[in-house]
ZAMARFI-313710 format. One record per residue (C-alpha): x, y, z. Coordinates in pm, whole numbers, padded with zeros to 5 digits, always signed. Layout:
% residues N
XYZ/...
//
This chain:
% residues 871
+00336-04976+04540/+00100-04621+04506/-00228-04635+04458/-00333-04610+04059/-00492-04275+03952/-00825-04257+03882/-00935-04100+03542/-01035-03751+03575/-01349-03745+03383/-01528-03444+03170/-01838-03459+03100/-02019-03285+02841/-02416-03208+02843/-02498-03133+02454/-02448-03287+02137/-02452-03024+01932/-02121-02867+01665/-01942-02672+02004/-02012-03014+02215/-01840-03181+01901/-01602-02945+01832/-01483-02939+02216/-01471-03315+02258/-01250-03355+01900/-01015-03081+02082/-00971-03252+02437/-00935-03584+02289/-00645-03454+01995/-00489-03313+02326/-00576-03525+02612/-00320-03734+02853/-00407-04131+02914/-00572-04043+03267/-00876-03869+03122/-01208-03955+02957/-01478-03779+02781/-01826-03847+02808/-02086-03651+02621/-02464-03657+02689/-02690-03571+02387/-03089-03637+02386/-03061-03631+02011/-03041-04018+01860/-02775-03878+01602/-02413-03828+01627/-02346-03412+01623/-02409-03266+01290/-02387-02946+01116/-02637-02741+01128/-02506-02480+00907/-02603-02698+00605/-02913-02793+00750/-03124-02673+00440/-02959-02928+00224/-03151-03176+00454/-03451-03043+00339/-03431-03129-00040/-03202-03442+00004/-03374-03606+00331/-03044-03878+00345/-02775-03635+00336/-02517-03717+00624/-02438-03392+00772/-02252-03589+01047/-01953-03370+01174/-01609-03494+01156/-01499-03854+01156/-01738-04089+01328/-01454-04278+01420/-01402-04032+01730/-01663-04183+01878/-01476-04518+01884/-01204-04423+02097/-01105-04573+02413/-01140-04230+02612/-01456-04065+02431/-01799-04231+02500/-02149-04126+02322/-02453-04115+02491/-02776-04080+02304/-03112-04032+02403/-02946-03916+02753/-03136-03609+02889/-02989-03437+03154/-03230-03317+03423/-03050-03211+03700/-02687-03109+03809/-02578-03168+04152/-02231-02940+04198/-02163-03036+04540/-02147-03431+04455/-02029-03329+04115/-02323-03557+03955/-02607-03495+03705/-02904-03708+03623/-03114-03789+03368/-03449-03844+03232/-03405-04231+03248/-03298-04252+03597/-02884-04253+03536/-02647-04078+03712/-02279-03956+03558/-02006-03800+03765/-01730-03527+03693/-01459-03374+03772/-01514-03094+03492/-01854-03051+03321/-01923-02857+03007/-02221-02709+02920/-02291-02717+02572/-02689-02687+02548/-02766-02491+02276/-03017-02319+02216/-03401-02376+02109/-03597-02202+01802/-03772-01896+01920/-04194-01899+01897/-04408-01641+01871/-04674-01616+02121/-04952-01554+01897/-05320-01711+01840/-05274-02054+01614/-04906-02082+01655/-04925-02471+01761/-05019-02501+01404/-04685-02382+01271/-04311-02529+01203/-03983-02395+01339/-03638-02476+01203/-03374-02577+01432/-03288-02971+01402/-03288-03220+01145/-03650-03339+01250/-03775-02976+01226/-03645-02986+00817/-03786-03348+00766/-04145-03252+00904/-04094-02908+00698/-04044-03110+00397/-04315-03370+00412/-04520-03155+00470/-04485-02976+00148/-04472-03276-00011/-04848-03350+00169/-05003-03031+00101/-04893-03056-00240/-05126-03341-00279/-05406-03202-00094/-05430-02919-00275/-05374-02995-00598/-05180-02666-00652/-04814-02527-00531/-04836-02448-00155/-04760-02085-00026/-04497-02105+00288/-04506-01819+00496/-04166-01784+00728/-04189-01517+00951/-03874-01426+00985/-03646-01234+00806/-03300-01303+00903/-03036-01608+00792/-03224-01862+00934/-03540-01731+00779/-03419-01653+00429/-03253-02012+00493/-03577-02150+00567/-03752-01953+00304/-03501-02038+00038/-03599-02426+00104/-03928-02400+00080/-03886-02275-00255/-03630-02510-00322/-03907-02822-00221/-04127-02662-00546/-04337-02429-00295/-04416-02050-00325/-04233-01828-00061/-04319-01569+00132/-04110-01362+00423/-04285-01161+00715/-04034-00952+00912/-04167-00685+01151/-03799-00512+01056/-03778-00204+00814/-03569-00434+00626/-03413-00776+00567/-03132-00927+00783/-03161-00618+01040/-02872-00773+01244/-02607-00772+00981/-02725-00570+00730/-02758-00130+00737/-03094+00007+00541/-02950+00021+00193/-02790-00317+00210/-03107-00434+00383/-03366-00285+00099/-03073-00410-00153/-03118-00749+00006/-03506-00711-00038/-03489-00645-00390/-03261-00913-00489/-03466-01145-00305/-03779-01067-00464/-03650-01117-00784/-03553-01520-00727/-03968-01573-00673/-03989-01430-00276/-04281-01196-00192/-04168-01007+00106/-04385-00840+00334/-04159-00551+00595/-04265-00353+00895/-04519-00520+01034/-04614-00805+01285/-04767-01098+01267/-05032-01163+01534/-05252-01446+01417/-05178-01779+01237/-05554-01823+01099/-05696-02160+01001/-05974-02349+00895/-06153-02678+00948/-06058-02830+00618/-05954-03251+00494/-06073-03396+00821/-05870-03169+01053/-05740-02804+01123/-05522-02637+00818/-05337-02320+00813/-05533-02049+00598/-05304-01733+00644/-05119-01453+00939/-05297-01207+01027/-05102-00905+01029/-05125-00652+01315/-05305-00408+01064/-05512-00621+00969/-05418-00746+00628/-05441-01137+00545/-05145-01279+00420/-05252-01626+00242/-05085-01907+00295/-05102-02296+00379/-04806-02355+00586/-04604-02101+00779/-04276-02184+00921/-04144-01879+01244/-03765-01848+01241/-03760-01541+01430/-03412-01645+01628/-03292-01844+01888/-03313-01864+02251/-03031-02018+02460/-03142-02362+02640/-03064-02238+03001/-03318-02395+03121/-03150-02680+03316/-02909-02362+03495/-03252-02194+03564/-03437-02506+03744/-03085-02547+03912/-03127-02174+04065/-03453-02200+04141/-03376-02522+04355/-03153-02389+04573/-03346-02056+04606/-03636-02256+04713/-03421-02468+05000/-03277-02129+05094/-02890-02271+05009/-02585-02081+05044/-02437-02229+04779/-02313-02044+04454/-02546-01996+04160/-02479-01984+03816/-02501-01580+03686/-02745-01523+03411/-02741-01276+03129/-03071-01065+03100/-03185-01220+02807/-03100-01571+02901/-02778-01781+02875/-02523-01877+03165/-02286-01604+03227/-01929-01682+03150/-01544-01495+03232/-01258-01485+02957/-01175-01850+02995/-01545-01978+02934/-01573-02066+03326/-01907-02019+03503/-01990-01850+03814/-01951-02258+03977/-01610-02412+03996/-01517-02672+03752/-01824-02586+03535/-01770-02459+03205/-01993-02293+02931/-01967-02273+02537/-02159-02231+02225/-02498-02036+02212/-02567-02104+02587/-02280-01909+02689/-02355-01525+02768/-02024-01346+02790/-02043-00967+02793/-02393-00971+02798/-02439-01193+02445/-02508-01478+02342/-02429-01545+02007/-02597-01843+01745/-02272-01819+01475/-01994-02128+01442/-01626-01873+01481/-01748-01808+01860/-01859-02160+01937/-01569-02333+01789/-01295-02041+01967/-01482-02128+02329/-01455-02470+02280/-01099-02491+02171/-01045-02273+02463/-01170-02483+02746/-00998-02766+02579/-00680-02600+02644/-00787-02520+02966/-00827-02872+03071/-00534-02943+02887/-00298-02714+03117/-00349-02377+02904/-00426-02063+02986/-00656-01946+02638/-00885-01703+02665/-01198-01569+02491/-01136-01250+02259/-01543-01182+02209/-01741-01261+01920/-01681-01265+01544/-02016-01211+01406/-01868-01218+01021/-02130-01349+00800/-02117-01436+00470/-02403-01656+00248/-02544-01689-00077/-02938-01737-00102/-03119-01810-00377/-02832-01680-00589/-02785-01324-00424/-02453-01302-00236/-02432-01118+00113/-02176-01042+00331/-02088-00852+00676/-01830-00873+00924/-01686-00596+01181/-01843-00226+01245/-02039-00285+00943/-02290-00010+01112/-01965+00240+01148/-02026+00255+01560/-01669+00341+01593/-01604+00671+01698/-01430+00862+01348/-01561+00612+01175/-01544+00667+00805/-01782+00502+00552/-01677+00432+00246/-02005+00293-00016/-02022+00192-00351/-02249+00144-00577/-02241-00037-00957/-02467+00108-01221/-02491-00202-01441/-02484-00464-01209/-02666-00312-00908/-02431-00369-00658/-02475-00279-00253/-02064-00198-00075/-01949-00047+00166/-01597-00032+00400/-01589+00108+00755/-01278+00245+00812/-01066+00417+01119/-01074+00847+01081/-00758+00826+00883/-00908+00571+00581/-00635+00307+00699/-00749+00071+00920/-01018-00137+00801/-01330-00190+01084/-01603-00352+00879/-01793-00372+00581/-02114-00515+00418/-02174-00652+00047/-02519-00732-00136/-02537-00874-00440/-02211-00928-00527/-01954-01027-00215/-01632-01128-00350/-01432-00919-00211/-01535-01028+00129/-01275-01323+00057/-00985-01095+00085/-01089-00861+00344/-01201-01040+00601/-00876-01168+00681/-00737-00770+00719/-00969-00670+00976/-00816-00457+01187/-00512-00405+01026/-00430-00140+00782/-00499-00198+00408/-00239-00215+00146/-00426+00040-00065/-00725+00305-00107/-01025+00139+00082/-01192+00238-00279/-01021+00002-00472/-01129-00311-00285/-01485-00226-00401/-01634-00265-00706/-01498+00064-00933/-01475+00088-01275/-01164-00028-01365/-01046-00081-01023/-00828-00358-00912/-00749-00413-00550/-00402-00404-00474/-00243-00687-00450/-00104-00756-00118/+00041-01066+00076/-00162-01169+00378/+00045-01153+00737/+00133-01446+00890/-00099-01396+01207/-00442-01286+00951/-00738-01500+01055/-00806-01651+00719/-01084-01922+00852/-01316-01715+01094/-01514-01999+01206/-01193-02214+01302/-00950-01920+01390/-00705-02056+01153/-00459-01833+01024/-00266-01781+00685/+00040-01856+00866/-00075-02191+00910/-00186-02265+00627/+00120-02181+00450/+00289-02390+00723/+00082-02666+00606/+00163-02619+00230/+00535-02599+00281/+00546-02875+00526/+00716-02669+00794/+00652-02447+01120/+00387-02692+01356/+00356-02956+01007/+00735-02962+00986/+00826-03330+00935/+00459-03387+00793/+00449-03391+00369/+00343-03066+00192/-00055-03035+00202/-00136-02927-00170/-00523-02963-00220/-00800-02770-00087/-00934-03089+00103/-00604-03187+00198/-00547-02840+00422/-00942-02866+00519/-00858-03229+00659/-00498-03081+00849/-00620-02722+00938/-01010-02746+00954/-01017-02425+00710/-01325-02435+00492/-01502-02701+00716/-01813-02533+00827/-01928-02213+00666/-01709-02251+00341/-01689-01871+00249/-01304-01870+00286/-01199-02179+00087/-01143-01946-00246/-00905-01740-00071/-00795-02066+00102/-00706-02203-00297/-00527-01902-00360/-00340-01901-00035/-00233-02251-00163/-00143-02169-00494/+00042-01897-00397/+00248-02081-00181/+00286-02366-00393/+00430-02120-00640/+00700-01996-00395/+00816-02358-00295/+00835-02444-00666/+00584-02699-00637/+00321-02817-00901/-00044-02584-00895/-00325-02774-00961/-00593-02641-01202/-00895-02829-01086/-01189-02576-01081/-01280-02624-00714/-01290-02882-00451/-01641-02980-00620/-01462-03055-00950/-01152-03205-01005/-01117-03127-01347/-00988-02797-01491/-01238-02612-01730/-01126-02698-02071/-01107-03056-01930/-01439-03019-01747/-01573-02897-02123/-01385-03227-02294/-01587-03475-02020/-01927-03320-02069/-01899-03326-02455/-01740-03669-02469/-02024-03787-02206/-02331-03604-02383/-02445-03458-02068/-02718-03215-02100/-02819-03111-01735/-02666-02949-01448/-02764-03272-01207/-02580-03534-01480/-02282-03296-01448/-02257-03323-01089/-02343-03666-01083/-02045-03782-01312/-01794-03553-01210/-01874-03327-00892/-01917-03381-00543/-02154-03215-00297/-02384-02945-00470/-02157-02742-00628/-02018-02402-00528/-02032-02049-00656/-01729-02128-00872/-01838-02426-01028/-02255-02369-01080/-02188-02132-01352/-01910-02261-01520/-02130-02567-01557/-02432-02394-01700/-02167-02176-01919/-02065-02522-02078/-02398-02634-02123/-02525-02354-02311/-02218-02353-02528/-02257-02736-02614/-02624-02781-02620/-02788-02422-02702/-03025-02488-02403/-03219-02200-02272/-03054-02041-01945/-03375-02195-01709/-03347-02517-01859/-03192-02801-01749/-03179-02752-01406/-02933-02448-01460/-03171-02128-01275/-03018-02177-00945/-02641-02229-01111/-02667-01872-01258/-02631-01550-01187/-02904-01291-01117/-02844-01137-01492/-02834-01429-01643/-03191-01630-01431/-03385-01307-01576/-03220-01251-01893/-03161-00861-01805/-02858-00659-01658/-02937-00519-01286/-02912-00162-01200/-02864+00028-00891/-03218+00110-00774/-03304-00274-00882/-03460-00238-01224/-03295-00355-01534/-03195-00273-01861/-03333-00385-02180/-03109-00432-02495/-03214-00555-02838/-02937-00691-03069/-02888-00415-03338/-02738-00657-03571/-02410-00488-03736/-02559-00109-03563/-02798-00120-03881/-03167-00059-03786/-03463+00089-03984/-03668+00401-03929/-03938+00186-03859/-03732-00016-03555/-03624+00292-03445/-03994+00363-03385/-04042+00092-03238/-03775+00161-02913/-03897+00504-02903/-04253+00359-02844/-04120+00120-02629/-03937+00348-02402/-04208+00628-02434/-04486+00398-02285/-04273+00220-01972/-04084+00569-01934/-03718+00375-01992/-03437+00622-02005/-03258+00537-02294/-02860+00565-02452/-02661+00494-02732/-02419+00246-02614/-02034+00192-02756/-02121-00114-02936/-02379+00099-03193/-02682-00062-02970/-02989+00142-02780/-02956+00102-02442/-03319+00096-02226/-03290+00148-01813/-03550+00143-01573/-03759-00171-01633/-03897-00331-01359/-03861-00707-01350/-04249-00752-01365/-04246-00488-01687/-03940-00757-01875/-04168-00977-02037/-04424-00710-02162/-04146-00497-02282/-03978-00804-02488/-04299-00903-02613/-04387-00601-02782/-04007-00617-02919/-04044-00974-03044/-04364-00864-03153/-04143-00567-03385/-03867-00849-03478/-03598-00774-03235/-03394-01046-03029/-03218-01041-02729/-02885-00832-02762/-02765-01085-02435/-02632-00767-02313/-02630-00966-01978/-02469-01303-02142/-02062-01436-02160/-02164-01487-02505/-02150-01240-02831/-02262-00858-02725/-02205-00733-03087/-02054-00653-03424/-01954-00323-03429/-01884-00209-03782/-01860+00102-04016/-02020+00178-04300/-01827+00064-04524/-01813+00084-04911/-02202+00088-04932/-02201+00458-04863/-01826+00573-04799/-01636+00645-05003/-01293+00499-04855/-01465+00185-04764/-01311-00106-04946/-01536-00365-04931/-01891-00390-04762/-01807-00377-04385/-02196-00355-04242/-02322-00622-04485/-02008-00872-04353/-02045-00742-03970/-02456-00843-03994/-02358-01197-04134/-02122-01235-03870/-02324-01076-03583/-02658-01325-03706/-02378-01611-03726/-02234-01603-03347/-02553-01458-03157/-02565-01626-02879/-02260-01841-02877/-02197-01912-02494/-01816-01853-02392/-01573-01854-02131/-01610-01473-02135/-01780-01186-02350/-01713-01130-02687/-01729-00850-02868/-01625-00812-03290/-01593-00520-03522/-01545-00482-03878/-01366-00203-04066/-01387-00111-04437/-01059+00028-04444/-00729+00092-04297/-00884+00388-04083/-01050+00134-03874/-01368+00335-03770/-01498+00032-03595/-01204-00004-03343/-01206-00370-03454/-00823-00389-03337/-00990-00350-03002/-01204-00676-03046/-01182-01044-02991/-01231-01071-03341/-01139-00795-03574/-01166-00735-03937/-01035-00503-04113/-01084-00483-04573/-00791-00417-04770/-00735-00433-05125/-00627-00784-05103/-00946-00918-04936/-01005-00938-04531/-00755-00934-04254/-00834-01138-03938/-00730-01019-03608/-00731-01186-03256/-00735-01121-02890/-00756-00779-02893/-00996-00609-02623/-01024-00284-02419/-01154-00261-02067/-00879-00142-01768/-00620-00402-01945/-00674-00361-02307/-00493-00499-02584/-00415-00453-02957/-00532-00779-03165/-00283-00938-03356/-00298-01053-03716/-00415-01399-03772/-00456-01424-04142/-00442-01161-04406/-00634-01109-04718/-00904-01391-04744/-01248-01404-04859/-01544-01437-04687/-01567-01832-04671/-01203-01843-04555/-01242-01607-04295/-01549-01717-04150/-01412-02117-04193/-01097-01970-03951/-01332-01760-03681/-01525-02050-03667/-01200-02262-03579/-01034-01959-03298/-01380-01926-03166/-01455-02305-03081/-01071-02368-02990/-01108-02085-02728/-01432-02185-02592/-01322-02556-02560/-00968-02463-02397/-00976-02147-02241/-01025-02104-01826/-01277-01952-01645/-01359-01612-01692/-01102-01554-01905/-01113-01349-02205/-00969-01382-02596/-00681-01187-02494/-00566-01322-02183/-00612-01691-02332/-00425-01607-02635/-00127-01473-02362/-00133-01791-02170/-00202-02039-02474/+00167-02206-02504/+00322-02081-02823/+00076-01771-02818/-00040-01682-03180/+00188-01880-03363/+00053-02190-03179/-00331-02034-03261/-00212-01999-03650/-00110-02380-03666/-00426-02500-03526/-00678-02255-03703/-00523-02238-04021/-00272-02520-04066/-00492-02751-03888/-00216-02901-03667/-00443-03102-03434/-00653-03232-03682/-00972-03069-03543/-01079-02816-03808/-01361-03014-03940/-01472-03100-03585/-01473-02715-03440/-01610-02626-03764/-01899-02873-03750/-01944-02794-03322/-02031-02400-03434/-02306-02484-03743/-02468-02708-03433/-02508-02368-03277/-02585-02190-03592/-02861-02481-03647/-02998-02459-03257/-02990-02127-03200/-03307-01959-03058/-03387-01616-02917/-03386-01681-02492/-03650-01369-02484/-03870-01554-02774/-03855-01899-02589/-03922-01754-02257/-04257-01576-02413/-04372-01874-02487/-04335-02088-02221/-04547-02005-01889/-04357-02129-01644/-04074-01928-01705/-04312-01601-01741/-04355-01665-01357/-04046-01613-01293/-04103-01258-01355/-04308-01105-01102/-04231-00869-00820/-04477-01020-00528/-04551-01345-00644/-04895-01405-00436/-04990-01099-00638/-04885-01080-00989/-05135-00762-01089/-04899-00536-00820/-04611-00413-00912/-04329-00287-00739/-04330+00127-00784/-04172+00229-00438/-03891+00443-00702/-03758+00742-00667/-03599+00918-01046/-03501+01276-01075/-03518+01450-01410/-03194+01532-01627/-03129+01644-01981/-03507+01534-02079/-03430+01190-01935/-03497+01064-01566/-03253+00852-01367/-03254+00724-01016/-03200+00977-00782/-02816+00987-00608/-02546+00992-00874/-02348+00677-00865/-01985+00767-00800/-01710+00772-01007/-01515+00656-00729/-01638+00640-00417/-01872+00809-00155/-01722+00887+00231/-01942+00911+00503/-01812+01086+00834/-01950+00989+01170/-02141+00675+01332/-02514+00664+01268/-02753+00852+01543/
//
């Protein structure tokens, strides 16, 4: 009878996500004969640090990673509290800080890495944030200082890249006043080129950030103060005084090396022979394609490992190394492609994104940028010398298309690299992701798989169809850690689903199981009123970028609230948290509902003076309203003031609610007019103002059949004939217009506005996300005949209740701008440097045309190609 085998053993120093996500892949592949044994000095089990922030405003959150129930298995073991302090590589042993010893036969270093410091006078005195302990002692010590002093605490993070506007962002979150340092010309200098780094500054100033660029810190000054030593400020290295009463320094990461370092050392000191471990020049333990070290049966992953010189803090490279040593162990022969450094996050509201040659390095490289008038966006493609192959790109402010990019890196696009951007009127093509894409970055997972996983077949073949979002998450790991792919992930799915005939869910995201009109039906049945009692009820998690303002959209509707009420700021978007539309240079416009395009000599005066004294540029716009650009966020409330002052109200230019009424002049003054078009459009216009929707909304009435107001081209149309007033629907314009169809012809006022009241509330109650009059009216089963029975021959038995849900509105409206002048705390929402309200933000640059300025650089009608890689 043999001898019985001994279990090879790998051990694993690190408990960090790569020690995790390399002991979850050995065990899913490993034979009987082996165990795992990982050594972590932490007391928890690994968690993700990614969503470390949410730790700091919900202190119980389990970020734990995976199920805990790996930890349970025969062949894995857990030890906590287990410092390693020495490796011995000849006995294949290393020891720890309470005296044990654990042997190998293959040991993984999975280390991590430590928060940088800077070594400046007073930096004992300040925070860093790295681990969960690091966000707990961040947080109560907001919470302390807020008692203290009696006032909101200033936090100072100097630091201005992810983990620092991370950082920064939960400061803010915890009720505190935020301030960035970075010594860069410009935010997120790693990922970011200068005009989607000063983009990024911008947008970040405008959530309630003062940021301070181009210049170092070199003293953390304090003061004896309470019994003990408090922060008073940085000292910058020109001498200016930055208050503050905390500062938190996120200025990167440094790989933990320093076990590999002592072992050098030791053997340089006895003068050994043996191997040593290679070391990168800025730290970390050198590593080959298949994540081995420099010492047999030693491996590296994560942010200790240096390969080609890096080493890299990001979850795709961590999680690729450590599935590739498990395969190693396992028999494999994997190796290491280099880093993915894609990055894509959403702070404070403000969306960025960057992944590739975003800095066009390439040789040939062409750049192609974009940027959106109205909405001020930041984009911009690298692609190969012949505009085909895409290399990289970077978004700020608005990153969707990031989602469907990311996975055709490298390969050629399907279309113009123009039309992936943000154009007017253009809509990427459509095209069908390959197979072998890389649709989840951080967990290499491809859309091949994933449709494998949907269909049941390929490496799930036996296994039931997968047809939820957390259903492929659970299978794949796709959306697990950084969560930027799971919308392309659901349409993947749906896609799919669609080919194999199968069912398509309509929940709204993984955070909300319900559809939107159902989503709307729960929150009115319930009587919620806040964003938190939403999520409580019916959400899980925090939300998503997809849900948030959907949420608020519903709220608004139901309840009239006021856009920063009700815990909706942080659910909406930039336009919407400062009641303005963006432009490109980062000012914003200002537009006063013209009700009906009828306005008075004297009102008229009024703009002029207005845009005379705060030097707007100013333009008619399509829907008979005066268009002001050039505000700075700062200048917003004493612009509105003096136009509530005049008795103007928001035009919620900036709203998916009512823009306008857009009507003629009807038989006041023409003579063709039939009946009085401008006296019905005003009544209508003051009747809908601000009526929240699933999308814009824009009317028009006509006095007669010559239809001067377009109002076929409306939601709502009306149009005077001799027999009274004909309704139309669902009409719109836009890159997919369409004509609006007849509703109900010939009724009087009362009728008519008894039957927009009906559409409108029917629509807003059942219609998706995002989805306008028309394309509702497409999709609603049985079209316009099924709209006619409901609004008119009352088939559901609703009329009175739809009627009854819009004079609630009519009864609660209020003017946003009017409310938000009187209420201070809002008011502070609008300043440029928040430490310093007085200074305002002037660093502009306008040329002058036709008697008007505007900034200077024409935005494109299409796009803009650069040639070349920057010097």
């Amino acid at each position: 009878m043999g001898t019985p085998r001994t279990a090879r053993n790998v051990l694993v120093i690190g408990g960090g996500p790569a020690a995790h996500r390399f002991t979850e892949a050995l065990a899913s592949r490993a034979p009987q004969d082996l165990s795992i044994t990982v050594l972590t000095e932490e007391t928890h089990l690994p968690y993700d640090r990614v969503a470390l922030s949410q730790a700091l405003t919900n202190p119980g959150v389990d970020l734990t990673l995976g199920d805990p129930k790996l930890w349970e298995a025969a062949h894995v073991s857990l030890e906590t509290n287990a410092k390693v302090m020495a490796i011995d590589s000849v006995k294949r042993t290393v020891s720890t800080a309470d005296g044990r010893t654990f042997g190998y036969d293959d040991l993984v270093l999975a280390t991590g890495s430590n928060a940088a410091t800077l070594p400046i006078t007073g930096n004992e005195h300040t925070f860093v944030y790295r681990t969960l302990e690091d966000v707990w002692s961040i947080a109560e010590k907001v919470k302390e200082l807020k008692t203290t002093l009696g006032r909101t605490p200033v936090v100072a993070t100097i630091g201005g890249g992810l983990l620092g506007l991370e950082a920064a962002a939960g400061a803010q979150a915890l009720g505190a006043e935020a301030v960035v340092i970075d010594g860069g010309k410009w935010l997120m200098g790693t990922q970011l080129d200068e005009g989607a780094g000063q983009a990024m500054g911008r947008l970040i100033e405008q959530t309630g950030f003062t940021v301070h660029n181009g210049v170092f810190p070199k003293e953390i000054t304090t003061s004896q103060e309470f019994g003990g030593t408090v922060v008073t400020g940085v000292l910058m290295a020109d001498e200016r005084l930055i208050d503050a009463d905390m500062v938190v320094v996120s200025i990167g990461v440094r790989p933990r090396d320093e076990l590999i370092r002592n072992y050098n050392a030791a053997l340089d000191e006895a003068g050994s022979q043996a191997p040593r471990f290679g070391m990168g020049p800025r730290g970390g333990v050198v590593i080959d394609s298949h994540c081995a070290t420099d010492i047999e049966h030693i491996w590296a992953i994560g942010e200790v490992a240096n390969y080609d010189g890096f080493c890299i803090g990001l979850v795709a490279p961590a999680n690729a190394m450590a599935e590739i040593v498990a395969e190693q162990l396992s028999g494999g022969d994997a190796q290491f492609a280099g880093f993915d450094t894609a990055t894509k996050l959403k702070l404070s509201g403000v969306d960025v994104a960057s992944f590739g040659d975003g800095f066009a390095r390439a040789e040939g490289a062409l750049e192609v940028v974009y940027a959106d008038a109205p909405r001020g966006l930041y984009q911009k493609l690298v692609v190969s010398a012949d505009a085909k192959t895409l290399l990289g790109g970077i978004f700020v402010g608005d990153a969707s298309p990031y989602q469907s990019l990311r996975p055709l890196l490298g390969r050629e696009l399907p279309g113009e690299p123009g039309a992936y951007l943000s154009a007017p009127g253009g809509e990427a093509p459509e095209g069908e992701l390959p197979d072998d894409a890389v649709l989840c970055s951080c967990n290499s997972v491809t859309a091949g798989t994933i449709r494998d996983a949907v269909s049941g077949c390929g490496c799930f073949e036996g296994v039931a169809p997968v047809t939820s979002v957390s259903g492929l998450k659970g299978c794949t790991r796709a959306g697990t850690q950084c969560g930027s792919c799971v919308p392309m992930l659901k349409k993947l799915m749906e896609a799919q689903m669609l080919k194999d005939g199968a069912e398509v869910s309509s929940a709204l995201c993984e955070h909300i199981a319900f559809s939107r009109p159902e989503l709307y039906e729960a929150i009115r049945v319930g009587r919620l009123q806040t964003f938190s009692e939403v999520m409580d009820r019916f959400g899980t998690g925090t939300g998503c970028d997809i849900c948030k303002p959907v949420i608020a959209n519903i709220l608004s509707s139901q309840t009239s609230v006021h856009p920063m009420d009700a815990g909706l700021a942080g659910a909406q978007d930039t336009n919407d948290r400062v009641m303005a539309n963006m432009q490109k240079d980062g000012t914003y416009s200002v537009v006063p509902r013209i009700p009906g395009g009828e306005i008075t000599p004297q009102k008229l005066g009024v703009i002029a003076a207005v845009a005379q004294k705060y030097g707007l540029y100013t333009k008619l716009t399509g829907g008979l309203r005066i268009d002001m650009f050039g505000a700075r966020l700062e200048q917003l409330p004493e612009i509105w003031r003096e136009l509530v002052d005049a008795g103007f109200e928001s035009g919620q230019a900036y709203g998916k609610s009512l823009r306008n009424v857009k009507t003629c002049v009807g038989s006041s003054w023409c003579r063709y007019g039939m009946l009085d078009s401008t006296a019905l459009g005003i009544e209508m216009e003051l009747r809908y103002r601000g009526l929240r929707a699933p999308h814009k909304l824009k009317m028009g009435v006509s006095g007669c059949a010559r239809e001067c107001a377009e109002a076929r081209a409306k939601d709502i149309g009306v149009i005077a004939t001799t027999d009274g007033w004909n309704l139309y629907v669902g009409g719109n314009g836009g890159a997919n217009p369409a004509h609006a169809q007849l509703l109900a012809a010939g009724v009087d006022e009362q009728t008519l506005f008894k039957y927009i009241d009906r559409y409108l509330m029917y629509y807003i109650r059942t219609a998706d996300k995002l989805q306008r009059t028309a394309h509702w009216l497409q999709d609603l089963d049985g079209g316009l005949e099924r709209a006619k029975q409901v609004v008119i021959d009352d088939s559901l038995g609703l009329a009175e209740e739809l009627e009854a849900a819009m004079e609630k509105h009519v009864a609660n409206y209020e003017d946003e701008w009017a409310a938000t002048l009187a209420d201070p705390d809002k008011l502070r929402r609008f300043r440029s440097f928040v430490n310093a309200p007085e200074v305002a933000d002037t660093e502009l640059e306008y040329v002058a045309e036709r008697g008007q300025h505007r900034p200077v650089g024409p935005v494109p009608l299409g796009t803009t190609i650069r040639i070349g890689a920057p010097n």
